[in-house]
matplotlib code that plots the C-alpha trace (Angstrom):
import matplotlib.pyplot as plt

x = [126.9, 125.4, 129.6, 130.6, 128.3, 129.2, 132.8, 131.9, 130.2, 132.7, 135.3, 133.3, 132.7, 136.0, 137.2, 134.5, 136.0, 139.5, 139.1, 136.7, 139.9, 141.9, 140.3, 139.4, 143.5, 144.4, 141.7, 143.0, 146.6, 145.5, 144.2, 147.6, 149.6, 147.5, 148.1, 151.8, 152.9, 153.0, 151.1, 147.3, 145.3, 143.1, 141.7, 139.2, 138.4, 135.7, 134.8, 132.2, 130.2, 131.0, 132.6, 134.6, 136.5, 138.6, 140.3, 142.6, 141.4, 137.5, 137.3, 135.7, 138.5, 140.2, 141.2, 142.6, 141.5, 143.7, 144.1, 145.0, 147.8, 148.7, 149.9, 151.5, 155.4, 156.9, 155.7, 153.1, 154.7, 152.1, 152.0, 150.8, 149.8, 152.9, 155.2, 154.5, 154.0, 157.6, 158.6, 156.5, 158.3]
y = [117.8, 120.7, 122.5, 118.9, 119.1, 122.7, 122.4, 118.9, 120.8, 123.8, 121.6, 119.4, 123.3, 124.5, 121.5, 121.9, 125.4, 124.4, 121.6, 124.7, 126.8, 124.5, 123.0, 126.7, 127.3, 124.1, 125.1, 128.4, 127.1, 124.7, 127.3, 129.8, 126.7, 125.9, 129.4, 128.5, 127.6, 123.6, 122.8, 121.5, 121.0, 118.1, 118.0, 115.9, 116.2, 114.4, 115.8, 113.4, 112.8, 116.9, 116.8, 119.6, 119.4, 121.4, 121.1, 123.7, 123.0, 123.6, 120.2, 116.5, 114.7, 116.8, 115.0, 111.7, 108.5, 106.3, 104.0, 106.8, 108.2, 104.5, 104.1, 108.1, 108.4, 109.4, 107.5, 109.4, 109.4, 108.4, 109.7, 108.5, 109.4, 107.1, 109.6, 112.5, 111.2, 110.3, 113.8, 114.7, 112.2]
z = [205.2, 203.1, 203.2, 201.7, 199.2, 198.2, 197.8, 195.8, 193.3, 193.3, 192.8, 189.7, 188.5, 188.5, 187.0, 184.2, 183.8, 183.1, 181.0, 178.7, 178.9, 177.8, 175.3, 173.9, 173.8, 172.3, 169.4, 169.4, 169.1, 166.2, 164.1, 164.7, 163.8, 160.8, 159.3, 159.0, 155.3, 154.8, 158.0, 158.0, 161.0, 162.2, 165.8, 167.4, 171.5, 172.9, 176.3, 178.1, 174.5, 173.5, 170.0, 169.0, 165.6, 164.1, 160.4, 158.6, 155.6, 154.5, 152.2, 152.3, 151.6, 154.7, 157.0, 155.9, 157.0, 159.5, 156.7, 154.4, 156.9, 157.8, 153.6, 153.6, 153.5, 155.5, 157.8, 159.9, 163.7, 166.6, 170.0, 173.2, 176.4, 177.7, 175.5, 177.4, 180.5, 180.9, 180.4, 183.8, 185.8]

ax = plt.figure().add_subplot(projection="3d")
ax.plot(x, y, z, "-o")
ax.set_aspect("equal")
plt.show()
């Protein structure tokens, strides 16, 4: 029962682990992209009630609102889960 147990939490602890390392890439990606000329940054991930945010740009008005984007032209493109998904399958 105890060897169950273990490998439970080993398992919840390595899982903890990768989703840090990935989120910790994906930031680190996001602030290499942002340096590029033209291209601002905006990221939210919520990890069980965690926040991290990161923005490009060190202003209020940074980043828009969905109802700002929503009036932008072009018009802004939206992805989904479902769009990458299919690419796996």
């Amino acid at each position: 029962m105890a060897a169950t147990k273990n490998h439970q939490v080993l398992k919840n602890k390595r899982k903890r682990e990768g989703v840090s390392r990935k989120t910790k890439t994906l930031l680190n990606k996001s602030y290499k992209l942002g340096k590029l000329p033209g291209i601002d940054i905006a990221l939210t991930i919520c990890n069980r009630g965690q926040y991290y945010m990161y923005k490009s740009i060190d202003r209020e008005s940074f980043p828009p609102t969905m109802a700002e984007i929503k009036m932008s032209y072009p018009l802004p493109k939206v992805f989904l889960p479902r769009d990458f998904e299919k690419d796996e399958n």
